[in-house]
N, C-alpha and C positions, 0 to 999 in steps of 0.2 A: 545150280547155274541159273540166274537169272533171264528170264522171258523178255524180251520187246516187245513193246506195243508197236503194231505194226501202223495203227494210227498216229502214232508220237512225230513228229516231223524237227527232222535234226537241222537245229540251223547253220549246222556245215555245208546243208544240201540247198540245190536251186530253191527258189520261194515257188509257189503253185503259178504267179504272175510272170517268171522267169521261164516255168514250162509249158506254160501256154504259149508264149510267144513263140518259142521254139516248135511247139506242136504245129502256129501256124505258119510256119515255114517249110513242113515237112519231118520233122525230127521224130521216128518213132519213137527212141529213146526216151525221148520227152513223154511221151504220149503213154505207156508203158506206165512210165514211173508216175503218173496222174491217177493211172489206172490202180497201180500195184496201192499208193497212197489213202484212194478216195474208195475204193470201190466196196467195201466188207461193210463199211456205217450205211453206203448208200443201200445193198444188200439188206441190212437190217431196215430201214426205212423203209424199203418196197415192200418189204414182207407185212408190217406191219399193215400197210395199205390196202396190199393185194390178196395180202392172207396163203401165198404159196409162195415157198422157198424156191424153187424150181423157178415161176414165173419171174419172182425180184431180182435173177441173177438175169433174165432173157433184157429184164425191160435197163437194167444197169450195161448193161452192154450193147444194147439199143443206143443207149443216148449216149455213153462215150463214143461208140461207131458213129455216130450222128456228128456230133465235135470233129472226129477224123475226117471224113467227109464231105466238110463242109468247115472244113480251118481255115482255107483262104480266105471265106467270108466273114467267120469270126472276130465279134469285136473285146477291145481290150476290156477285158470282165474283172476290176478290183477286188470283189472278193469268191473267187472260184468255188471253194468250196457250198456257200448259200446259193449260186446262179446253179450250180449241179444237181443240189437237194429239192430247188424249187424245179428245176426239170425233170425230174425223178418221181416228185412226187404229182406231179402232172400227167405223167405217165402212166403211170400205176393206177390210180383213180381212173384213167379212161379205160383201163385193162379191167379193173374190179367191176367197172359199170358194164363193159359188156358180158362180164363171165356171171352176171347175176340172170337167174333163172325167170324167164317170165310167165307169169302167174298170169294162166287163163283164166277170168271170170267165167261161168257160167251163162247165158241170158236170164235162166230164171230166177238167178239170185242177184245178178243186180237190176233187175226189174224190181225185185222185191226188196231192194235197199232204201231206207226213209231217204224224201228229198230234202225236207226240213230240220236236219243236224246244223248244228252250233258250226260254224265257222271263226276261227282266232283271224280276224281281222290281220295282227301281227304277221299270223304266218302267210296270208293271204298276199298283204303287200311286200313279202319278204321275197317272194317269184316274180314281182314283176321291178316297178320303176326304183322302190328303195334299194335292191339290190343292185342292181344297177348303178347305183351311185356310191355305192358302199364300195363294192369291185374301185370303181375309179379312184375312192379315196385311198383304199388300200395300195393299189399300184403306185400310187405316190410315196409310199414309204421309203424308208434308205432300207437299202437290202435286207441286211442281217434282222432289223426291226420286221419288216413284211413277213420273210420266211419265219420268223418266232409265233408271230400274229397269226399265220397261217395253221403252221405245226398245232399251236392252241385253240384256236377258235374252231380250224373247217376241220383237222382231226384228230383234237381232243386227245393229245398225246400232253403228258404230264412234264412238269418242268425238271425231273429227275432225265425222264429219258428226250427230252430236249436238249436237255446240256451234255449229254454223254455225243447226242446223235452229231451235234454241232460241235464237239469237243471245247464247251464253255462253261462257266462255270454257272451254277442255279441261279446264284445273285443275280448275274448277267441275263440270267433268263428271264427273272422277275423286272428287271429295270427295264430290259428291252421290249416286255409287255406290257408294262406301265404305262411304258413311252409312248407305245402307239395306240394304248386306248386315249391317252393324254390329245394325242395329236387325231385321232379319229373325231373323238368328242367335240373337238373346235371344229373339226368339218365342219360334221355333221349336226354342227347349233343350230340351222336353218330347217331340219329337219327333223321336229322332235319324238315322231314316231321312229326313227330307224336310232337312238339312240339304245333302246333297252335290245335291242338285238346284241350290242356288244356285249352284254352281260350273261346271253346265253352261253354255256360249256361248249354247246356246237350250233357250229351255225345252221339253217336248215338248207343251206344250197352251197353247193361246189365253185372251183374259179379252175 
């Protein structure tokens, strides 16, 4: 007997833009079937992030709670499923950052740490103003380009499980990254220090 992909999306069914609207009207039904659709990729995403199976299911059902919520306010979102994955994965990275262990220095061993180590300029002004501008140009992408951008640059997730996560094909993946270093590059002509950051695997700071 043959299996369904539970991610397969039958176009006999409402579109994801069709259940939203319904979600912000009140329609659990709606809301449900958003749920039942979107949430096992999102799952896998968080996990990735967060690194606990357990936590990627709390913070997936965080942010759909959150849509329910707050549906009245809700605006019309064209392509649901990349505004879900970028919420998700926003998530999960403030969950990974607090669940990381802080490392108490001793006094006498950073007392005894050299003051005069090499500083990569690069990464120096990668914390403060270039990033900064980098975030802004980023946010200017079209959706589905930003979240690919993101997925690759801040965490270094491969264009195999990019394309599975977004249910799209690698091609798509490679064009849609193309596209926004294409379009990053022409920003950021005025700035030729923050150019070789795009060409980092990862970047060295979060959005």
């Amino acid at each position: 007997m043959m299996r369904t992909d539970p991610t397969h999306i039958d176009l006999s069914q409402p579109s994801d833009e069709t259940l939203l609207e319904q979600l912000r009207k009140g329609n659990m039904r709606a809301f449900n079937t958003l749920f039942e659709r979107h949430s096992r990729r999102g799952v896998e995403l968080a996990t990735m992030i967060a690194g606990n199976r357990f936590e990627a299911e709390e913070i997936v059902s965080d942010v759909f709670f959150s849509f329910w919520a707050r549906r009245e306010k809700l605006p019309p979102i064209p392509l649901f499923q990349a505004y879900l994955f970028t919420a998700i994965r926003y998530r999960a990275k403030t969950i990974a950052q607090l669940n990381k262990t802080v490392q108490v220095v001793p006094l006498d061993d950073y007392a005894s740490r050299p003051q005069d180590s090499p500083v990569d300029p690069l990464r120096q002004l990668a914390s403060g103003e270039l990033a900064g501008i980098l975030h802004k140009a980023i946010e200017q992408l079209p959706a589905q380009r930003k979240l690919v951008f993101k997925l690759s640059r801040i965490d270094g997730l491969s264009y195999k499980t990019m394309a599975s996560l977004l249910n799209i094909s690698e091609s798509t993946v490679k064009n849609q990254l193309a596209a926004a270093l294409k379009t990053l590059r022409n920003s950021l002509s005025a700035y030729p220090l923050a150019l070789p950051m795009l060409l980092w695997p990862c970047l060295p700071f979060s959005f």
